[in-house]
mmCIF entry with sequence, helices, sheets and N, C-alpha, C, O atoms, coordinates in Angstrom:
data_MODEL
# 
_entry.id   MODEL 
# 
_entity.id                         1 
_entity.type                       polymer 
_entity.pdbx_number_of_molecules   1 
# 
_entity_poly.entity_id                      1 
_entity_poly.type                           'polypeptide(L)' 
_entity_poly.nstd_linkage                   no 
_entity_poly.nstd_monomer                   no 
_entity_poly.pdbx_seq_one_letter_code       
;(UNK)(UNK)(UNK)(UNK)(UNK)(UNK)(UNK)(UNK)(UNK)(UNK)(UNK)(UNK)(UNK)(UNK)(UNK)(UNK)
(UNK)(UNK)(UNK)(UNK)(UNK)(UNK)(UNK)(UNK)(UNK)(UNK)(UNK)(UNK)(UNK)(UNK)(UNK)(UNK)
(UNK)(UNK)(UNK)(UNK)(UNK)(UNK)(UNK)(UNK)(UNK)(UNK)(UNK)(UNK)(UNK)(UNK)(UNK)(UNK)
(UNK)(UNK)(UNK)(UNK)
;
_entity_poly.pdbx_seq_one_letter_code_can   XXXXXXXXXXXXXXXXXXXXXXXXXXXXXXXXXXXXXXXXXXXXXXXXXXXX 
_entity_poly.pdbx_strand_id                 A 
# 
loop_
_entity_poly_seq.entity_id 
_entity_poly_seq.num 
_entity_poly_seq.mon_id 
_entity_poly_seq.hetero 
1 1  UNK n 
1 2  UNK n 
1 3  UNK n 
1 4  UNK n 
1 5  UNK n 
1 6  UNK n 
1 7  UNK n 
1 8  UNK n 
1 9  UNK n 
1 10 UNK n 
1 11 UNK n 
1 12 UNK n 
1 13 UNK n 
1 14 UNK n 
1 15 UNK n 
1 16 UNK n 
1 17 UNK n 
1 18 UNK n 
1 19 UNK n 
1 20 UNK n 
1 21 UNK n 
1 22 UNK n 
1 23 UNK n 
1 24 UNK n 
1 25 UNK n 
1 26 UNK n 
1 27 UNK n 
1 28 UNK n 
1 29 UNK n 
1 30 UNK n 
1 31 UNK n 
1 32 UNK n 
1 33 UNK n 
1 34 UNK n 
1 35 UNK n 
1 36 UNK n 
1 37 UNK n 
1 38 UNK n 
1 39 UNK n 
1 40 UNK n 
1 41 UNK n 
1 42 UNK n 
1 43 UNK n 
1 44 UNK n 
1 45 UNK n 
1 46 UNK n 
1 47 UNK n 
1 48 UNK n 
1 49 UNK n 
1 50 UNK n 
1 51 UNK n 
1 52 UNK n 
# 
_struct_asym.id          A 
_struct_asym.entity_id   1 
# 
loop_
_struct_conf.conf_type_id 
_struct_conf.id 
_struct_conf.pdbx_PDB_helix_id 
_struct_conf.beg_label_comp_id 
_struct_conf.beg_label_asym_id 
_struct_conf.beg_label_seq_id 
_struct_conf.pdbx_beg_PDB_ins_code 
_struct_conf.end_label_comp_id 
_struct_conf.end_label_asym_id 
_struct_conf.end_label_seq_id 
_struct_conf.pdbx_end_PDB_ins_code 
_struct_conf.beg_auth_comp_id 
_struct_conf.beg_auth_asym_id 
_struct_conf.beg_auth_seq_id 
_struct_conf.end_auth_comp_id 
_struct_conf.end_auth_asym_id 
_struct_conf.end_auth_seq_id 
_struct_conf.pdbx_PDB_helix_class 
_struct_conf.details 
_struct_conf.pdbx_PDB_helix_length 
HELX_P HELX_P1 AA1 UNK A 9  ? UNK A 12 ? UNK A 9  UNK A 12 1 ? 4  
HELX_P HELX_P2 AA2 UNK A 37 ? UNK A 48 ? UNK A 37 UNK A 48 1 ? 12 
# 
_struct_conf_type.id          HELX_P 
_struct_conf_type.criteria    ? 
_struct_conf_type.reference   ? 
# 
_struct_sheet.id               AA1 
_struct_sheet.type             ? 
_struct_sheet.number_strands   2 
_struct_sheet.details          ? 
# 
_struct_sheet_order.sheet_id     AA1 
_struct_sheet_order.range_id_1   1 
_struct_sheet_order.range_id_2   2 
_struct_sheet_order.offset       ? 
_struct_sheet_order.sense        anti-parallel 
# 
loop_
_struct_sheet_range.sheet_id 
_struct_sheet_range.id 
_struct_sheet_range.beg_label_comp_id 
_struct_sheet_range.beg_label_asym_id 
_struct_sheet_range.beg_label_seq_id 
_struct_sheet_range.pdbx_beg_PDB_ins_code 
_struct_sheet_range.end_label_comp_id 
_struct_sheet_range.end_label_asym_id 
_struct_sheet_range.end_label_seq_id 
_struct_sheet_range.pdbx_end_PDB_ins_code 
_struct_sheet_range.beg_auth_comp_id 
_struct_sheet_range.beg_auth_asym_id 
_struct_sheet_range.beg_auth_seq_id 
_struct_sheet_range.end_auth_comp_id 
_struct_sheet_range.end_auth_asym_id 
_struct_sheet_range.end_auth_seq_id 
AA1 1 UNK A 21 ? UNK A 22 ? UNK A 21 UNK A 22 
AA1 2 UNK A 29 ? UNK A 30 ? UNK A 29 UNK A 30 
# 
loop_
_atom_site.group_PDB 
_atom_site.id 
_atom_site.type_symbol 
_atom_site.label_atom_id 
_atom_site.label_alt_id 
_atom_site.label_comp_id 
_atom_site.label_asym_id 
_atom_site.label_entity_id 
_atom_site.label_seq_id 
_atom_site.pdbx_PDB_ins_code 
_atom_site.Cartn_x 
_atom_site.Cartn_y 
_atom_site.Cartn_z 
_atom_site.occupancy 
_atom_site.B_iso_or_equiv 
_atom_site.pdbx_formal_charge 
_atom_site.auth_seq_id 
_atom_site.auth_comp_id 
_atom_site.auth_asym_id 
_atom_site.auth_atom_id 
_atom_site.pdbx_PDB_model_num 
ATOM 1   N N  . UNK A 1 1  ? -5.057 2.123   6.872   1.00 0.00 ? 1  UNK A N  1 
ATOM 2   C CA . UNK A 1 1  ? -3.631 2.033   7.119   1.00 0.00 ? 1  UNK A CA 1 
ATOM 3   C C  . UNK A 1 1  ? -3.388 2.144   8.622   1.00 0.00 ? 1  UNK A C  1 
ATOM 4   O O  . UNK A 1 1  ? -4.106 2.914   9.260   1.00 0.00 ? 1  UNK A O  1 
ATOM 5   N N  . UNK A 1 2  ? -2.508 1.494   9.195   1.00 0.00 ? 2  UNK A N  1 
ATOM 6   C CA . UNK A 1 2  ? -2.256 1.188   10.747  1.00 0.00 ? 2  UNK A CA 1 
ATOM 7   C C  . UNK A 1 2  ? -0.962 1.614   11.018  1.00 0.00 ? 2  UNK A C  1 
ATOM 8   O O  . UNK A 1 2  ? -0.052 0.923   10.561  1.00 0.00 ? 2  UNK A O  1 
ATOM 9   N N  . UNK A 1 3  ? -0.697 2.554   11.632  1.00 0.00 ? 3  UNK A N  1 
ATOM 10  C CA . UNK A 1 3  ? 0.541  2.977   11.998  1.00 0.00 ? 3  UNK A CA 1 
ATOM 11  C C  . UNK A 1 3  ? 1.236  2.217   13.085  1.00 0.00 ? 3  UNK A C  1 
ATOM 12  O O  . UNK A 1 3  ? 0.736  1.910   14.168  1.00 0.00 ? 3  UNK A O  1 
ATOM 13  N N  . UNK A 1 4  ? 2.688  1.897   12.588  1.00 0.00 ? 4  UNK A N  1 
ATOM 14  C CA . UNK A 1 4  ? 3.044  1.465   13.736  1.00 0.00 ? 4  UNK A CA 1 
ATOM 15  C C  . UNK A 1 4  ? 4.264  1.779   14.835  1.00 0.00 ? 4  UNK A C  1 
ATOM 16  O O  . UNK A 1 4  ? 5.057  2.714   14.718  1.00 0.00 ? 4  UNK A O  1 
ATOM 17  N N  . UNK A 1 5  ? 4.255  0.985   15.729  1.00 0.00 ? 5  UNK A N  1 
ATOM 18  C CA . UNK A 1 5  ? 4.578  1.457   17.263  1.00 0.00 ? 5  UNK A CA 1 
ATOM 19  C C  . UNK A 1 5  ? 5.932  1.989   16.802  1.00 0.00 ? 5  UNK A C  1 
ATOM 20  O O  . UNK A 1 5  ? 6.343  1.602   15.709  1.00 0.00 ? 5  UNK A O  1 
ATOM 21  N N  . UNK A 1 6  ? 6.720  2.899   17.575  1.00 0.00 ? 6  UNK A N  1 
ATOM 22  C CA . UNK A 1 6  ? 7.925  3.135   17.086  1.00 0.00 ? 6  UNK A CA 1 
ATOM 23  C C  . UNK A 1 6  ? 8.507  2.545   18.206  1.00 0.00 ? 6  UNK A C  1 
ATOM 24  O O  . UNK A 1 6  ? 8.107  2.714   19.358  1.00 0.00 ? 6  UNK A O  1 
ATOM 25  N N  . UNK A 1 7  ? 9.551  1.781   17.835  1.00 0.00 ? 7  UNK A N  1 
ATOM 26  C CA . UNK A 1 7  ? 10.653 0.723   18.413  1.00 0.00 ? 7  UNK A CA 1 
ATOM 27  C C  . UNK A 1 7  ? 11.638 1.910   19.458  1.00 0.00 ? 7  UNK A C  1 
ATOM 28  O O  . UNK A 1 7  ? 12.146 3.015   19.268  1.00 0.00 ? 7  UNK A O  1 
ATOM 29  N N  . UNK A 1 8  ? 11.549 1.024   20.513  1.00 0.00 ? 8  UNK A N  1 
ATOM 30  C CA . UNK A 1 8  ? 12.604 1.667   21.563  1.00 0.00 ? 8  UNK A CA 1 
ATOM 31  C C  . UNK A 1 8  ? 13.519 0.719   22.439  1.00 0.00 ? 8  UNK A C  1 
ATOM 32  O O  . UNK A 1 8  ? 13.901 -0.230  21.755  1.00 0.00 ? 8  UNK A O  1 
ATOM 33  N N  . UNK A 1 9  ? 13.991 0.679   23.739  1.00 0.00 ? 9  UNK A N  1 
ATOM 34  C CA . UNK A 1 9  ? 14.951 -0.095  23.785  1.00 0.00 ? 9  UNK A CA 1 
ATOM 35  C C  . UNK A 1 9  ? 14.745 -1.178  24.394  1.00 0.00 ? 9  UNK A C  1 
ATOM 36  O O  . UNK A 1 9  ? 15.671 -1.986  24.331  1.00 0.00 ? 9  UNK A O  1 
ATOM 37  N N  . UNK A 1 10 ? 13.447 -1.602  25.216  1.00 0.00 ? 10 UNK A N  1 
ATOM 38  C CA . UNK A 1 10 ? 12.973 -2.562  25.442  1.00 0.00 ? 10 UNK A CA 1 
ATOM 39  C C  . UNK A 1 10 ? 12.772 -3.606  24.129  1.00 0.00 ? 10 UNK A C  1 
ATOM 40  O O  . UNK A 1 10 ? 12.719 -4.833  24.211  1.00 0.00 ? 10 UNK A O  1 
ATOM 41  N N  . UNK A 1 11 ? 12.700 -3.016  23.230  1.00 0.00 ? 11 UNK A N  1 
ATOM 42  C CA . UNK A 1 11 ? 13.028 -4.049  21.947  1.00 0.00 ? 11 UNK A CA 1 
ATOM 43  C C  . UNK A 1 11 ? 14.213 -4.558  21.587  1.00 0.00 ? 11 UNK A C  1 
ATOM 44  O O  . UNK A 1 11 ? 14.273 -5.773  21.403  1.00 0.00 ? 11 UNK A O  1 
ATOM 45  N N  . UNK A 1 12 ? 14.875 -4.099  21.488  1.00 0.00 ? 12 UNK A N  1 
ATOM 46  C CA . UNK A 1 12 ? 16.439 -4.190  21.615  1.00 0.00 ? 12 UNK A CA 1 
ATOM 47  C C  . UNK A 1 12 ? 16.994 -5.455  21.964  1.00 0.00 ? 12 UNK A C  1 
ATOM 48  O O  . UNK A 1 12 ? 17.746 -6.224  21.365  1.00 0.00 ? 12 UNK A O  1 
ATOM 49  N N  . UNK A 1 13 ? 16.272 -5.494  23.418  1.00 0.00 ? 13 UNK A N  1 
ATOM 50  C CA . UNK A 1 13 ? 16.699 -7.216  24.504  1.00 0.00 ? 13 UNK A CA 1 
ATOM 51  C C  . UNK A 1 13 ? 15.734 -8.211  24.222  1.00 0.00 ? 13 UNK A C  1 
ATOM 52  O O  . UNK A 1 13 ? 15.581 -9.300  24.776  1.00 0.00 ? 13 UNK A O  1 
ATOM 53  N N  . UNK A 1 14 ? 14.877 -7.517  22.961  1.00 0.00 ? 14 UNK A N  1 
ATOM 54  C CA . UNK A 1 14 ? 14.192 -8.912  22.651  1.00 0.00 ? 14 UNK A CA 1 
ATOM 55  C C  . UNK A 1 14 ? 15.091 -9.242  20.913  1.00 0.00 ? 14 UNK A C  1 
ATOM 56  O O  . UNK A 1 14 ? 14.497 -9.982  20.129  1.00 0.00 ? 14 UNK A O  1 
ATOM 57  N N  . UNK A 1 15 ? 16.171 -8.769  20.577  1.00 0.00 ? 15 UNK A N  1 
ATOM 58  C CA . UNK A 1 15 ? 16.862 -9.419  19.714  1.00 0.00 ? 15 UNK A CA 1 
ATOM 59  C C  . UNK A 1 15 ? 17.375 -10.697 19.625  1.00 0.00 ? 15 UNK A C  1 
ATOM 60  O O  . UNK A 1 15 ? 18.467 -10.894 20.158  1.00 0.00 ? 15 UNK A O  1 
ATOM 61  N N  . UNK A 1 16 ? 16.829 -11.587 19.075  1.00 0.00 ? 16 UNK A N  1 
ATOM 62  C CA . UNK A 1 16 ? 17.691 -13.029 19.060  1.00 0.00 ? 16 UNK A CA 1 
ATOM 63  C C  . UNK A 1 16 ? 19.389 -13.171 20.240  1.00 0.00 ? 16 UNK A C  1 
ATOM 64  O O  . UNK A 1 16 ? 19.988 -12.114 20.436  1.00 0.00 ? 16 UNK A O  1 
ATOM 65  N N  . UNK A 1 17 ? 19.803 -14.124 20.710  1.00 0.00 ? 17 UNK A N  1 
ATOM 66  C CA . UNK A 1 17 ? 20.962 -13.992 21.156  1.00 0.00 ? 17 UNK A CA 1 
ATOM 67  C C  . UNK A 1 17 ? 22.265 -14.128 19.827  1.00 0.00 ? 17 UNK A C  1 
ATOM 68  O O  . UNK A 1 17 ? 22.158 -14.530 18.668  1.00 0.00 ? 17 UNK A O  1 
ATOM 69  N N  . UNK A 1 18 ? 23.275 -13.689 20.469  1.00 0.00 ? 18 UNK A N  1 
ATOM 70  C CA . UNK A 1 18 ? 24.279 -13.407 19.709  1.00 0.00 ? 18 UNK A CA 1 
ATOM 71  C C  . UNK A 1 18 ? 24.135 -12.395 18.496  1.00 0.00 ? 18 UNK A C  1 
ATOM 72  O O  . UNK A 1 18 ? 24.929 -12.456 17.557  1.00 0.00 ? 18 UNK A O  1 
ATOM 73  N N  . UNK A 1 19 ? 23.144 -11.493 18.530  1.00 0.00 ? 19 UNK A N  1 
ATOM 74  C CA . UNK A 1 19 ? 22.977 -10.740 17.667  1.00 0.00 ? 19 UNK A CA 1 
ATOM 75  C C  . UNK A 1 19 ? 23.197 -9.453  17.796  1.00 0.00 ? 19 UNK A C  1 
ATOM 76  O O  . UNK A 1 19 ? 22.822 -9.038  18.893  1.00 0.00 ? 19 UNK A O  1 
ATOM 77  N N  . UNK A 1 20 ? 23.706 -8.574  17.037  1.00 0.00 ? 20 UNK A N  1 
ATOM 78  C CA . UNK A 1 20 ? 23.557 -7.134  17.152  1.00 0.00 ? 20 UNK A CA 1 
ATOM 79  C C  . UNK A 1 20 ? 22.413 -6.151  16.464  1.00 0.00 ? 20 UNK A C  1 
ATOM 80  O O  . UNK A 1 20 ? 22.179 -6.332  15.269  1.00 0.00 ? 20 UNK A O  1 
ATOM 81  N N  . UNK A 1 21 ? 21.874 -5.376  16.998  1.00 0.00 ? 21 UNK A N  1 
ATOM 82  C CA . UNK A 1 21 ? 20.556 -4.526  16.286  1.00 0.00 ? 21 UNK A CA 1 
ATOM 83  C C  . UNK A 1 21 ? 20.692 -2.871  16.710  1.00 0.00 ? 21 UNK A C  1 
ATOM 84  O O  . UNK A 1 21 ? 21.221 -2.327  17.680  1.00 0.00 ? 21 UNK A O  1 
ATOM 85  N N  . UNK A 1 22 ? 20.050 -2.395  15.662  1.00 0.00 ? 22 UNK A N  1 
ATOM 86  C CA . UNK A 1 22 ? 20.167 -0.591  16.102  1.00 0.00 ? 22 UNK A CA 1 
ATOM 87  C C  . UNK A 1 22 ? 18.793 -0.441  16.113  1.00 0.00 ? 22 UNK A C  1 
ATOM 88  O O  . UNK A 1 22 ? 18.021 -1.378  15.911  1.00 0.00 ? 22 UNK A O  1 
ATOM 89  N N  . UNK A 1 23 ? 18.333 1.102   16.419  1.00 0.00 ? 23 UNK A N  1 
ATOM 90  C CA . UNK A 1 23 ? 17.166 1.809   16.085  1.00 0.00 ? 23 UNK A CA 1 
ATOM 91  C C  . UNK A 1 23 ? 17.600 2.716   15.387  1.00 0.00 ? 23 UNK A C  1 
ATOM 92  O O  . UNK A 1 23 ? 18.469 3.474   15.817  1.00 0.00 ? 23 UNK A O  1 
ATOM 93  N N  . UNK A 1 24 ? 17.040 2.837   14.059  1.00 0.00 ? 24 UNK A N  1 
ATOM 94  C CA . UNK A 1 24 ? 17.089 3.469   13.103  1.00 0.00 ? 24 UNK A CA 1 
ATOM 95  C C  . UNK A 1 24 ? 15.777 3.859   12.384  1.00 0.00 ? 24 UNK A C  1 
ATOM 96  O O  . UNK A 1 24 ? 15.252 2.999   11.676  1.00 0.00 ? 24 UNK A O  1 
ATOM 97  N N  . UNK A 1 25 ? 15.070 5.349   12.525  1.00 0.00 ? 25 UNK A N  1 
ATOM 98  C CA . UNK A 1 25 ? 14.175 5.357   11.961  1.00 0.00 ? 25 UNK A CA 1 
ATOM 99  C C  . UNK A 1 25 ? 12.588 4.858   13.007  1.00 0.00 ? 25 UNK A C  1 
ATOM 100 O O  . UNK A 1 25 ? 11.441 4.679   12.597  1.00 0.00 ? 25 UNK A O  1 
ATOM 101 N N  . UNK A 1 26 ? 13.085 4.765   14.286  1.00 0.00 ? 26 UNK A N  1 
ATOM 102 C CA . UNK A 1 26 ? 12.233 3.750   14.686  1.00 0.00 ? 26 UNK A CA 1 
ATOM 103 C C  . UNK A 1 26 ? 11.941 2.622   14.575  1.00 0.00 ? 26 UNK A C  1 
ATOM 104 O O  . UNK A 1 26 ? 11.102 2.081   15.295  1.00 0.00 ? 26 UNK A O  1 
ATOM 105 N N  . UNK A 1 27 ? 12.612 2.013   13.596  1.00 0.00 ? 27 UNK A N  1 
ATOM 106 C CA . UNK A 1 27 ? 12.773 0.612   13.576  1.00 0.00 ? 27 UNK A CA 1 
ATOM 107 C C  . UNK A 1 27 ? 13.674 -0.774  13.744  1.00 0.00 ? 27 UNK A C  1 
ATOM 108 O O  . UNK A 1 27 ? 14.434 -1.183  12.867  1.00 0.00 ? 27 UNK A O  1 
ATOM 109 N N  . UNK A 1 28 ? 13.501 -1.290  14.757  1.00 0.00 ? 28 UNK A N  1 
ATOM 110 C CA . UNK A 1 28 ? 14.909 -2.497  14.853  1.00 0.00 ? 28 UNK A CA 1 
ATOM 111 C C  . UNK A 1 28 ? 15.430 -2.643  13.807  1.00 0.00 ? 28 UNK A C  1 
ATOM 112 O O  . UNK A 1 28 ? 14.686 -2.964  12.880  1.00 0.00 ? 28 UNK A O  1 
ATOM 113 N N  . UNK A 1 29 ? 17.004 -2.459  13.504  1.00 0.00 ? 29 UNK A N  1 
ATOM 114 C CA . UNK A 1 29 ? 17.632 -3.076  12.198  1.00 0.00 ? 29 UNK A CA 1 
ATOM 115 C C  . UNK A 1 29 ? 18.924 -4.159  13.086  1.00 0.00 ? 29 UNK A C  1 
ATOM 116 O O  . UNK A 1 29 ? 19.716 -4.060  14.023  1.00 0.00 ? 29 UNK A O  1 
ATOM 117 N N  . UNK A 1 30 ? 18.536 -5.046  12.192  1.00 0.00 ? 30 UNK A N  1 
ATOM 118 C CA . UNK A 1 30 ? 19.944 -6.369  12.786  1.00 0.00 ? 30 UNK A CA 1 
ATOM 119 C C  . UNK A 1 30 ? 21.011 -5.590  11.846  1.00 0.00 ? 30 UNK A C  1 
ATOM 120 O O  . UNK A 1 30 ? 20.943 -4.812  10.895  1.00 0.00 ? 30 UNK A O  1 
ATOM 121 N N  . UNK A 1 31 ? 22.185 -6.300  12.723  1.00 0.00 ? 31 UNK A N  1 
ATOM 122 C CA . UNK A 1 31 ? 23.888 -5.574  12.026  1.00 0.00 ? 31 UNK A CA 1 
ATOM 123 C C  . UNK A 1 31 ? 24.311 -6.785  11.604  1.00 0.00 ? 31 UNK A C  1 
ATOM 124 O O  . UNK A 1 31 ? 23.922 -7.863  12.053  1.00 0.00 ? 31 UNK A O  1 
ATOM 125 N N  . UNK A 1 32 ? 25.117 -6.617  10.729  1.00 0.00 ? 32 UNK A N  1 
ATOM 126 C CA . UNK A 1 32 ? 26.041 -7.645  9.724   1.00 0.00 ? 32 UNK A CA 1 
ATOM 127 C C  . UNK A 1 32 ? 26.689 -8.265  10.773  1.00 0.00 ? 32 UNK A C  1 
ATOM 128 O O  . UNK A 1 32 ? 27.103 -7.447  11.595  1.00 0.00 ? 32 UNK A O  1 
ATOM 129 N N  . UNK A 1 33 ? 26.943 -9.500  11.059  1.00 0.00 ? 33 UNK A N  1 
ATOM 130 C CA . UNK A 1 33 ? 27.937 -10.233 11.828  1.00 0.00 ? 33 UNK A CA 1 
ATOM 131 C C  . UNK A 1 33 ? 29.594 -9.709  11.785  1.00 0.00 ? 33 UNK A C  1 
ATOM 132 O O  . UNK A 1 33 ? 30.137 -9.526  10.696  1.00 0.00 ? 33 UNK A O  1 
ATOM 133 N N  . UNK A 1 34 ? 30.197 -9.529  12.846  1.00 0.00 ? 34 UNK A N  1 
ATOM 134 C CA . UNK A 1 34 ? 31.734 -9.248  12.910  1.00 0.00 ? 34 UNK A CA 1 
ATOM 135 C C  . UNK A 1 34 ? 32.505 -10.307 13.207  1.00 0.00 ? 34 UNK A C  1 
ATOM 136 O O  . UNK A 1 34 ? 32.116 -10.698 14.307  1.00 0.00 ? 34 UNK A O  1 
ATOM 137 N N  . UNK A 1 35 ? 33.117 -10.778 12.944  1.00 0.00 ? 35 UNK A N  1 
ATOM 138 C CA . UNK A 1 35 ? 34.518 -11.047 13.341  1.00 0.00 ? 35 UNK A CA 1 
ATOM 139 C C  . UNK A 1 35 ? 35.445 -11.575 12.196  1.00 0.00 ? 35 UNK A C  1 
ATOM 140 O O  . UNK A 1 35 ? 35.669 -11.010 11.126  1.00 0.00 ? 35 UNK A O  1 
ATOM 141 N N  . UNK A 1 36 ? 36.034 -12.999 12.721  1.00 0.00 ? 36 UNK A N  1 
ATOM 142 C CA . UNK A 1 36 ? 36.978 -13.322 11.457  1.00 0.00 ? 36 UNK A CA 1 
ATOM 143 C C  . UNK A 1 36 ? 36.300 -13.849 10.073  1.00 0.00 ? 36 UNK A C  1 
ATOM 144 O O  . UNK A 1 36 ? 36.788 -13.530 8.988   1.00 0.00 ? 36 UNK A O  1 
ATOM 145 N N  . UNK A 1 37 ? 35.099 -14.709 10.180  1.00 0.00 ? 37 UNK A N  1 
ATOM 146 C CA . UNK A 1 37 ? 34.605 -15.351 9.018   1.00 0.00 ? 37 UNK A CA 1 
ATOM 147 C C  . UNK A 1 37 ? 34.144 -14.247 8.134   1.00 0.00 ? 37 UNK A C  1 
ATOM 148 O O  . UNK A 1 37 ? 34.341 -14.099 6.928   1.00 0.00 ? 37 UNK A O  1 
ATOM 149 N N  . UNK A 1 38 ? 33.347 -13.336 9.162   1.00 0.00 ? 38 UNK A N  1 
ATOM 150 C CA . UNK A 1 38 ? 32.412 -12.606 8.086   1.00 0.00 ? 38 UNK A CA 1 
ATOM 151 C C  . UNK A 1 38 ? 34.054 -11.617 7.661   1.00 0.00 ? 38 UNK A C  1 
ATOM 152 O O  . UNK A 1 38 ? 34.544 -11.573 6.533   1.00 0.00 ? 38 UNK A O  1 
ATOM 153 N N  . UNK A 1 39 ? 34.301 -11.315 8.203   1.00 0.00 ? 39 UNK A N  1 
ATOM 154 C CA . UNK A 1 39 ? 36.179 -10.775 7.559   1.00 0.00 ? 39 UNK A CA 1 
ATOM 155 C C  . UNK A 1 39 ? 36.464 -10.949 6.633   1.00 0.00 ? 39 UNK A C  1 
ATOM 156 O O  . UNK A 1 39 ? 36.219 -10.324 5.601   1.00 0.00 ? 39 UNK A O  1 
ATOM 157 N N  . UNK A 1 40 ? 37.369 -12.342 6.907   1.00 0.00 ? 40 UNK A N  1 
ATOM 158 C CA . UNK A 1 40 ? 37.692 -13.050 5.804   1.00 0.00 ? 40 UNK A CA 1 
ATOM 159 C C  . UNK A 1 40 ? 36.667 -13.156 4.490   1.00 0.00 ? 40 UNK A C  1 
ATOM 160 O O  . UNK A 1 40 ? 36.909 -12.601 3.418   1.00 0.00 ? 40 UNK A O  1 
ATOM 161 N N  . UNK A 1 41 ? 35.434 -13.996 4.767   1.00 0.00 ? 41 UNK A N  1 
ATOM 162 C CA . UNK A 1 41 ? 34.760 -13.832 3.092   1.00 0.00 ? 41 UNK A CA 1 
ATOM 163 C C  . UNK A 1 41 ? 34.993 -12.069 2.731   1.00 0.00 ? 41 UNK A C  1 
ATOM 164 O O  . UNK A 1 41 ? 35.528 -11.871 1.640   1.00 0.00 ? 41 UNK A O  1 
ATOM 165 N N  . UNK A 1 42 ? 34.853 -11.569 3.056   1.00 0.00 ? 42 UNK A N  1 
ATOM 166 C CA . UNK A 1 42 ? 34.668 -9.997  2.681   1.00 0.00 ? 42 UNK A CA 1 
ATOM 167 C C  . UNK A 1 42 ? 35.762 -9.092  1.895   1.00 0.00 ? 42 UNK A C  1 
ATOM 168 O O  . UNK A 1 42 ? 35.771 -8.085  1.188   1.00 0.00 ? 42 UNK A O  1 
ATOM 169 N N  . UNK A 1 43 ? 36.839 -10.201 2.522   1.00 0.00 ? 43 UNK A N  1 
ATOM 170 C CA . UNK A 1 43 ? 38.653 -9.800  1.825   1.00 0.00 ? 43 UNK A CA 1 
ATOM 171 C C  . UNK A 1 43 ? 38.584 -10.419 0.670   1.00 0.00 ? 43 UNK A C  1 
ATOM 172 O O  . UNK A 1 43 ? 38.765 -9.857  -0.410  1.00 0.00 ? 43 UNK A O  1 
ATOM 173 N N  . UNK A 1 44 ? 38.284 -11.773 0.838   1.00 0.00 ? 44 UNK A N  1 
ATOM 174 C CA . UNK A 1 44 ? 38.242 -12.581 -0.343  1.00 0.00 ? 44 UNK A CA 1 
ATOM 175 C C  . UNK A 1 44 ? 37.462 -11.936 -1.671  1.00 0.00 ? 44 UNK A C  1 
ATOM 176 O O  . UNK A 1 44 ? 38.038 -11.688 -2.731  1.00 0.00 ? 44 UNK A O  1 
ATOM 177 N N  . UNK A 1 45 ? 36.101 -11.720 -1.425  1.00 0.00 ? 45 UNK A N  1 
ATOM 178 C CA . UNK A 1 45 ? 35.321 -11.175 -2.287  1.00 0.00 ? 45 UNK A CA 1 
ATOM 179 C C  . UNK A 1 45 ? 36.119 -9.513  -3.137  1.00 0.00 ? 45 UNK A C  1 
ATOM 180 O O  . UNK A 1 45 ? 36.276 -9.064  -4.272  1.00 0.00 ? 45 UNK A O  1 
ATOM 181 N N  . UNK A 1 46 ? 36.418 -9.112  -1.703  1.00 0.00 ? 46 UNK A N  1 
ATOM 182 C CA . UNK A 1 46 ? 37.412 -7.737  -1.935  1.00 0.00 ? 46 UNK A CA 1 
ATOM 183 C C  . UNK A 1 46 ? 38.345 -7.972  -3.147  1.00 0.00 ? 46 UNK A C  1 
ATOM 184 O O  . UNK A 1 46 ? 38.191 -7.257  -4.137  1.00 0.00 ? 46 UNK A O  1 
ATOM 185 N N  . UNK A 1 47 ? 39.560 -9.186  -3.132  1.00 0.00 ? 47 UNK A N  1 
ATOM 186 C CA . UNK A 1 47 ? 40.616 -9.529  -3.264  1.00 0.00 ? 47 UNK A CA 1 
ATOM 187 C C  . UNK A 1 47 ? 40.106 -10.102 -5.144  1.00 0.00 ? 47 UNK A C  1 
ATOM 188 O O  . UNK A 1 47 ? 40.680 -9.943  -6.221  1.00 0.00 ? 47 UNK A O  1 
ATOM 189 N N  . UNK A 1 48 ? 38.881 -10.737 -4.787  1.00 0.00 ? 48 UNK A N  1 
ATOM 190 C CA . UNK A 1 48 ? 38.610 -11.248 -6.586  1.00 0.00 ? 48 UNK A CA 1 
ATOM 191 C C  . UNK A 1 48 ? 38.142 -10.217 -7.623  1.00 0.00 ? 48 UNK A C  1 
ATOM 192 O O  . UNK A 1 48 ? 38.235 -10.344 -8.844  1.00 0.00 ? 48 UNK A O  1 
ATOM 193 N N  . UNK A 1 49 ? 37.616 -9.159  -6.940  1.00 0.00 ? 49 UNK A N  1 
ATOM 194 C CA . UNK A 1 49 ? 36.998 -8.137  -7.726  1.00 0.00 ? 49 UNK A CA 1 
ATOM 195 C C  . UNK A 1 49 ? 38.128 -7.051  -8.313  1.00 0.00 ? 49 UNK A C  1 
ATOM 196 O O  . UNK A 1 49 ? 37.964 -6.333  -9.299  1.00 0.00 ? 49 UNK A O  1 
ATOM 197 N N  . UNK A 1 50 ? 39.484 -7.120  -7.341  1.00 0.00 ? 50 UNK A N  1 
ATOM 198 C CA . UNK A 1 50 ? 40.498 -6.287  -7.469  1.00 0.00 ? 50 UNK A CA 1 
ATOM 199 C C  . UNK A 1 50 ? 40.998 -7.171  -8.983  1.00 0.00 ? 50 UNK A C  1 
ATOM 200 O O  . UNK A 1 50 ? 41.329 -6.607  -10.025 1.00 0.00 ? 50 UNK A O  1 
ATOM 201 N N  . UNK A 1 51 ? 40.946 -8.628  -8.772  1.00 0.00 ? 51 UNK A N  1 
ATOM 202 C CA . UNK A 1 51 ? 41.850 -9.113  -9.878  1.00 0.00 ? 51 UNK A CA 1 
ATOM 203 C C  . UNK A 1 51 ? 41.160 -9.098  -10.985 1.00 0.00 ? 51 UNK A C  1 
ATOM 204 O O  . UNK A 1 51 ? 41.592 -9.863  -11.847 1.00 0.00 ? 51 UNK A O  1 
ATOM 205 N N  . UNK A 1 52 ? 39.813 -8.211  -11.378 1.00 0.00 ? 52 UNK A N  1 
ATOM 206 C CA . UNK A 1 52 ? 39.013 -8.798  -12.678 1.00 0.00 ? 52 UNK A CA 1 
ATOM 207 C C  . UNK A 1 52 ? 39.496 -7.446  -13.252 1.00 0.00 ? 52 UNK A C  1 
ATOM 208 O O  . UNK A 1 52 ? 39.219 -7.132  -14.409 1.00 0.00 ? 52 UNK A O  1 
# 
């Protein structure tokens, strides 16, 4: 078994562009996209589950 490196912030700026990421655990995690689209689907989905 190979242990591995624990992630710090020089990793960080090697995230894809337009992306957001944390360290959590030592490990890069990408974040859910923000703004209006990812919004909107999210109300919507919100909005159909309210009506069932």
């Amino acid at each position: 078994m190979t242990a591995k490196a624990r992630a710090g912030i020089e990793d960080l700026y090697k995230v894809p562009e337009h992306r957001k990421a944390e360290i959590v655990n030592g490990e890069v995690v990408l974040m859910a996209p923000t703004g209006y689209w990812p919004g909107y689907v999210g109300g919507e989905l919100f909005a159909s589950l309210r009506e069932s």
